[in-house]
C-alpha positions as CSV (number, residue, x, y, z in Angstrom):
1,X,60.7,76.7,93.8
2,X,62.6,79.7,92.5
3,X,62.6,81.4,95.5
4,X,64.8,78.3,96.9
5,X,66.5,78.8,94.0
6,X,67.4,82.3,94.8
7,X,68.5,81.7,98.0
8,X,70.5,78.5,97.0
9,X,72.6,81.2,94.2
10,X,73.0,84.2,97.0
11,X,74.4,81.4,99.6
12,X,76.7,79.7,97.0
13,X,78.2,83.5,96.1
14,X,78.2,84.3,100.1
15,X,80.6,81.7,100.6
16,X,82.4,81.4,97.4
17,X,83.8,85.0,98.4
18,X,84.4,84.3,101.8
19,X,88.0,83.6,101.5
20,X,88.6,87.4,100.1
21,X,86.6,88.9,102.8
22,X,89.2,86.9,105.4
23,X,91.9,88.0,103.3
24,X,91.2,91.3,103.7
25,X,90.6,90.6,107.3
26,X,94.1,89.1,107.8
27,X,95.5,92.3,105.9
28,X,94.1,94.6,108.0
29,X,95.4,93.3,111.2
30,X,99.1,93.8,109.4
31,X,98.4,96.9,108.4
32,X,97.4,97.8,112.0
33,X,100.2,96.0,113.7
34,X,97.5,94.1,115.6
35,X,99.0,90.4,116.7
36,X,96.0,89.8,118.3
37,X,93.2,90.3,115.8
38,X,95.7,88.6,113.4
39,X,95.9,85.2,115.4
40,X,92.5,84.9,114.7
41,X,93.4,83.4,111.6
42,X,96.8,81.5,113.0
43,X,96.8,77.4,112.3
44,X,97.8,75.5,115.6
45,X,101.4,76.0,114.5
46,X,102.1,78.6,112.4
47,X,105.9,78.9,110.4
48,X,106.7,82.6,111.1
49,X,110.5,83.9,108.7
50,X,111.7,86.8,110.3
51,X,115.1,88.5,109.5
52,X,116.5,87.0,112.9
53,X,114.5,84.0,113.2
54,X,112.5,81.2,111.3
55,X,110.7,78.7,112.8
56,X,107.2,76.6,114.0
57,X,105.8,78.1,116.6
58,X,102.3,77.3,118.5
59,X,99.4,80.0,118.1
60,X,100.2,81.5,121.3
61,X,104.2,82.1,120.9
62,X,103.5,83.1,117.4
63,X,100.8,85.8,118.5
64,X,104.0,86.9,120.9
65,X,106.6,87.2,118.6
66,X,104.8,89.0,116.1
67,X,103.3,91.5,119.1
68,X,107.3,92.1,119.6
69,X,107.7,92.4,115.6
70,X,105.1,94.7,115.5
71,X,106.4,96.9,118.2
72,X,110.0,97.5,117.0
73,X,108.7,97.7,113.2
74,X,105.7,100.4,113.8
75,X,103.6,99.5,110.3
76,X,103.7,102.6,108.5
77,X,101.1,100.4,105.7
78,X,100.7,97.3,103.5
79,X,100.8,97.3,99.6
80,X,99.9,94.3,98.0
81,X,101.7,93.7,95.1
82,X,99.9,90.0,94.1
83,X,97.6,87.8,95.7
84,X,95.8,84.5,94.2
85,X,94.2,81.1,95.1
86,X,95.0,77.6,94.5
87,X,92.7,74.5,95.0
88,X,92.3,74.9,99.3
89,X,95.2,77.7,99.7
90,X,95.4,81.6,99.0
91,X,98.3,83.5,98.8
92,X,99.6,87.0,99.2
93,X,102.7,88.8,98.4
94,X,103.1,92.7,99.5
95,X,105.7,95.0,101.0
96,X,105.2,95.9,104.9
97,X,106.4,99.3,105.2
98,X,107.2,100.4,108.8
99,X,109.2,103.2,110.4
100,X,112.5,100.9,110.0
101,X,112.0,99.9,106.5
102,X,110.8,97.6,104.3
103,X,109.8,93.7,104.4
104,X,108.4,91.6,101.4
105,X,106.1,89.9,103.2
106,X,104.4,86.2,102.0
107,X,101.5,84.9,103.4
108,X,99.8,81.2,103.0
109,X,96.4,80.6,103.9
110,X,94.8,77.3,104.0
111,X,91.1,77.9,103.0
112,X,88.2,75.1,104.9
113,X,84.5,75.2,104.3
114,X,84.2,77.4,107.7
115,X,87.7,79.6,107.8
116,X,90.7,80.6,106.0
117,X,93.3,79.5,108.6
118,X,96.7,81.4,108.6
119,X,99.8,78.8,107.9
120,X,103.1,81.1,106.9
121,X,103.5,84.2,107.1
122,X,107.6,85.7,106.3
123,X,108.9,89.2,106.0
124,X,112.0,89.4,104.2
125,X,114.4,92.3,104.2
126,X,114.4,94.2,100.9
């Protein structure tokens, strides 16, 4: 009985920091500029604020437009500067500093019991 106990504790904490680990995740495919890794995480419509453009785009055009996002702003790295969680969401504020400056950049993530699914992301001049 307390070895089923055990288990039942390391499982809860496995999946209780699950979101962080996909947080990280999502981070590093910023940091490396890599659209592709990155719409892993992408909702079937993702809201993607640009300093040209804002809009609802579906998994595949958003994965294409940040690809082209990516490739005129070469990600130099990402600092976060605060992150948290809300009942279901996470959020993450940082600067995204690339070879052509600066963008505050905002992510929301939905969390579900099996993935943290990637909803808005915006970089903002600053």
């Amino acid at each position: 009985m307390k070895t089923n106990f055990k288990y039942l504790v390391v499982l809860f904490f496995l999946f209780s920091f699950k979101g962080g680990r996909n947080l990280d995740s999502i981070i590093m495919s910023i940091e490396s500029g890599n659209s592709t890794r990155l719409s892993a995480f992408f909702d079937s419509n993702l809201e993607i604020s640009l300093p040209d453009k804002s809009n609802n785009y579906s998994k595949v055009q958003a994965e294409l437009i940040l690809k082209d996002f990516f490739k005129l702003h070469q990600v130099k790295r990402f600092e976060v500067l605060h992150s948290g969680d809300n009942v279901g969401a996470q959020y993450c504020i940082g600067n995204l500093y690339t070879r052509n400056g600066t963008f505050r950049t905002t992510l929301y993530i939905k969390q579900t019991a099996q993935k943290s699914i990637l909803q808005e992301i915006r970089f903002d001049v600053k």
